[in-house]
One Martini backbone bead per residue (centre of mass of N, CA, C, O) as a GRO file, in nm:
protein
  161
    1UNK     BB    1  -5.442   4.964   0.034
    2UNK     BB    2  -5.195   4.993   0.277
    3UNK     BB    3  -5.197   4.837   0.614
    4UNK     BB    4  -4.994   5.003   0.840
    5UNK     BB    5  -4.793   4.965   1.107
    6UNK     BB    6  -4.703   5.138   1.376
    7UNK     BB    7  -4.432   5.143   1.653
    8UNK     BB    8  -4.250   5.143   1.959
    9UNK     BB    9  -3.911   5.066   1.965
   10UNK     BB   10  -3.607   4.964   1.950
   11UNK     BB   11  -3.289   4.989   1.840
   12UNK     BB   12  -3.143   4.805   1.983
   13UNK     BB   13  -3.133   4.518   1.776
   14UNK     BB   14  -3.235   4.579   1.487
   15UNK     BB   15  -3.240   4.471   1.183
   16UNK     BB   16  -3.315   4.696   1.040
   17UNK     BB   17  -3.036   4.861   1.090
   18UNK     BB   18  -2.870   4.697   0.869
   19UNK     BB   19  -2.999   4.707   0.636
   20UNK     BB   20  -2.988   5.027   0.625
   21UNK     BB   21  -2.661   4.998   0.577
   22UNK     BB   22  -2.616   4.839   0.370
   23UNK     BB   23  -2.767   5.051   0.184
   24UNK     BB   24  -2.571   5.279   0.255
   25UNK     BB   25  -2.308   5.159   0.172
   26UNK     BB   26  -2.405   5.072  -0.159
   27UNK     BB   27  -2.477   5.362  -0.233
   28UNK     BB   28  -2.241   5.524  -0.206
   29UNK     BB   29  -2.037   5.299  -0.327
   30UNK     BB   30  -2.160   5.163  -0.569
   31UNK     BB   31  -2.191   4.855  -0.390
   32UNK     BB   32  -2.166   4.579  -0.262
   33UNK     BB   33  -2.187   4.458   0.070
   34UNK     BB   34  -2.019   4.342   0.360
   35UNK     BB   35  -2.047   4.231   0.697
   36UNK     BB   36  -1.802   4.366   0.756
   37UNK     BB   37  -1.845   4.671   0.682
   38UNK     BB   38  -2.099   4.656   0.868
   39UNK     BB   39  -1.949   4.599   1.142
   40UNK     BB   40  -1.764   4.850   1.117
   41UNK     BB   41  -2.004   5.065   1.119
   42UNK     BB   42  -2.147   5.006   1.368
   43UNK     BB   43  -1.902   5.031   1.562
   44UNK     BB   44  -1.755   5.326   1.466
   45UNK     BB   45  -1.989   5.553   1.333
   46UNK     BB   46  -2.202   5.518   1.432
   47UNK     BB   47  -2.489   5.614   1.618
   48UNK     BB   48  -2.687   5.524   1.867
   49UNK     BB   49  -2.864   5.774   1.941
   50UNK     BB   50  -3.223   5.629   1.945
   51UNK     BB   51  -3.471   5.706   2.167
   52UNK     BB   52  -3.670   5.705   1.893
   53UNK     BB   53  -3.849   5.384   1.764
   54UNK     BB   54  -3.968   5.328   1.464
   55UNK     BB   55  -4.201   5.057   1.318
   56UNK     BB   56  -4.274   4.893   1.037
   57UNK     BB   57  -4.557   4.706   0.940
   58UNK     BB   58  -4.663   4.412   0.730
   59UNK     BB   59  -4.841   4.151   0.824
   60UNK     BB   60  -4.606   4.152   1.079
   61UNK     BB   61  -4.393   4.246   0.942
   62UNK     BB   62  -4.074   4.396   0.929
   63UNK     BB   63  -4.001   4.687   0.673
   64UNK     BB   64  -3.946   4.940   0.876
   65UNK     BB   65  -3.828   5.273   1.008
   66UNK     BB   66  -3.777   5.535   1.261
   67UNK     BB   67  -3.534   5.775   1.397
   68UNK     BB   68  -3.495   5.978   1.692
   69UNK     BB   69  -3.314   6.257   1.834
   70UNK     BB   70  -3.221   6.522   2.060
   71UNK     BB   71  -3.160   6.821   2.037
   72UNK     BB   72  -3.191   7.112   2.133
   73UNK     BB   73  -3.446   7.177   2.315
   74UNK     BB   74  -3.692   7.112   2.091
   75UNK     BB   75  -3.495   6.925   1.858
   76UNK     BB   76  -3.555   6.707   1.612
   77UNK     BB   77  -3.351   6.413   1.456
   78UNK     BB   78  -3.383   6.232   1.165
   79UNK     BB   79  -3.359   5.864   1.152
   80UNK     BB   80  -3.366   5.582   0.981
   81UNK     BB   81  -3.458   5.565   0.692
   82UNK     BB   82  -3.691   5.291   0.635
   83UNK     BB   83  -3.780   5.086   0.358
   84UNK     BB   84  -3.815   4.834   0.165
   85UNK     BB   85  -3.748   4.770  -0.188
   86UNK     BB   86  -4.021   4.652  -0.244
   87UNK     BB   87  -4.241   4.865  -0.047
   88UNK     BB   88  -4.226   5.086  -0.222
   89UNK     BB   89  -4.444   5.375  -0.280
   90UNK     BB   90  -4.718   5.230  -0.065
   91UNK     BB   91  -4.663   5.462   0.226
   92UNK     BB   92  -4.473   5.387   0.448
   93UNK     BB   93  -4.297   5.675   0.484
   94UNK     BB   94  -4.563   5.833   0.554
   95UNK     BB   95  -4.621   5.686   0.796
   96UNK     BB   96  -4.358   5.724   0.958
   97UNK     BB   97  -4.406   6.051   0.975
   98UNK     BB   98  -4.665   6.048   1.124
   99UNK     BB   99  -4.572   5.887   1.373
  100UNK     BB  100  -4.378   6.097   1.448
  101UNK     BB  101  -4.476   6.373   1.497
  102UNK     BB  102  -4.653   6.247   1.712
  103UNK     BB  103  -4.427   6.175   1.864
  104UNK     BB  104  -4.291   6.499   1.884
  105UNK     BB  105  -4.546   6.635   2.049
  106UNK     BB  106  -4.515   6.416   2.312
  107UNK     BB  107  -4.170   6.547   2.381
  108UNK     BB  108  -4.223   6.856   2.262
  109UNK     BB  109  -4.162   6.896   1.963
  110UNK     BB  110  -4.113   7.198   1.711
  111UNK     BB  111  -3.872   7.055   1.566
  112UNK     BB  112  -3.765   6.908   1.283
  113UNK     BB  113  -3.472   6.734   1.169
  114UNK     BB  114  -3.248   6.665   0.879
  115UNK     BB  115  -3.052   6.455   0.720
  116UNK     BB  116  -2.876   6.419   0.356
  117UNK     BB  117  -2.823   6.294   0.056
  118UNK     BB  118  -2.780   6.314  -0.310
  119UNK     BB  119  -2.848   6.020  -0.370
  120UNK     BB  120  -3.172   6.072  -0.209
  121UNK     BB  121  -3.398   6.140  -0.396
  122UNK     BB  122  -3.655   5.975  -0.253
  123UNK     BB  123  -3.617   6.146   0.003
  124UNK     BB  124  -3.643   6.414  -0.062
  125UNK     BB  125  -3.925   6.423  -0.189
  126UNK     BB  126  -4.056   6.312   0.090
  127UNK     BB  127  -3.990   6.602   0.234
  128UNK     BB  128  -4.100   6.803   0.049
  129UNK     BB  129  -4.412   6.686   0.077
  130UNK     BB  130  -4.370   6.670   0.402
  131UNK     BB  131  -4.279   7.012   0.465
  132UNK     BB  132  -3.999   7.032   0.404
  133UNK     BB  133  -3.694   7.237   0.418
  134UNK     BB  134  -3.439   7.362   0.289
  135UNK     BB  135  -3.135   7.446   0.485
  136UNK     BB  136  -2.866   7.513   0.677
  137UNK     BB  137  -2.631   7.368   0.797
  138UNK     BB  138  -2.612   7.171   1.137
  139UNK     BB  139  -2.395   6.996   1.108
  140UNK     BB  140  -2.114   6.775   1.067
  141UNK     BB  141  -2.203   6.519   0.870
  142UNK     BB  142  -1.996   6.384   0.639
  143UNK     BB  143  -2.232   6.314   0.423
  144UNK     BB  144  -2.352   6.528   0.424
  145UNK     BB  145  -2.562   6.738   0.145
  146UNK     BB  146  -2.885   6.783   0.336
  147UNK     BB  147  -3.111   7.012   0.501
  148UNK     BB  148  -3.388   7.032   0.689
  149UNK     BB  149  -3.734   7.143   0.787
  150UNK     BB  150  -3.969   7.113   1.041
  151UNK     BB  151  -4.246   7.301   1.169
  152UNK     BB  152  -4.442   7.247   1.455
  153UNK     BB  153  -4.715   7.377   1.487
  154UNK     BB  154  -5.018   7.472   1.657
  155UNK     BB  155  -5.188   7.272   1.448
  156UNK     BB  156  -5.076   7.007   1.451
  157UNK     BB  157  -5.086   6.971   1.737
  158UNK     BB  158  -5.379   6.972   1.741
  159UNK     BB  159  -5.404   6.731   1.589
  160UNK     BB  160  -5.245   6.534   1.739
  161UNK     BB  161  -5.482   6.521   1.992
   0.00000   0.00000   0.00000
């Protein structure tokens, strides 16, 4: 059993997110991606409104993330999915979903939302694993292929206090 710790920090300036873009500029493009690209997609694409941002940390090291944004109403939408791939598989991102749950009924939030790509079959799996259910498309978002929703119900609610 490993023993995740998650808090809330800072997304701007976080390491974290740079690994995340790198990863995901090297998956989407099926090569491995360098510092130029990565600061050209930080600086003119990136979204940066990531008012809730989660760090996932093992043993002090800080090894993935977990961002949400408020849609509007009650509606927030999960973002910068990361958890390091030599850590992945021992329950990190699920550590990292249960503890974003609980952000989400502290702001209010009574559904969940994201998107994600075709390529992130083990983000797919992790997501309708923790009650996520494929949606019609809410967004405009370039790459995005799939779009996802949990409704944190009030038995939720309940646990969550």
């Amino acid at each position: 059993m490993t023993n995740w710790t998650v808090r809330v920090a800072a997304a701007a300036g976080s390491p974290l997110n740079r690994e995340y873009n790198a990863e995901m500029i090297s998956r989407y493009w099926g090569r491995p991606t360098n510092d130029a690209e990565i600061d050209s997609y930080e600086r003119d694409e990136q979204d940066h409104d990531v008012p809730v941002f989660l760090v996932l940390s093992l043993d002090g090291n800080d090894v993935g993330c977990l961002g949400m944004r408020f849609l509007s109403g009650d509606v927030g939408e999960l973002t910068r999915m990361f958890v390091r791939e030599s850590l992945r598989g021992r329950g990190g991102a699920s550590a990292l979903l249960v503890a974003m749950e609980a952000e989400a009924v502290r702001h209010g939030v009574t559904a969940l939302r994201l998107d994600t790509r075709k390529d992130l079959v083990e983000a797919r799996s992790l997501y309708a694993k923790h009650g996520f259910t494929e949606i019609a498309r809410y967004n405009d978002a370039e790459y995005a292929d799939h779009w996802f929703e949990k409704r944190l119900t009030s038995a939720h609610h309940a646990a969550m206090s």
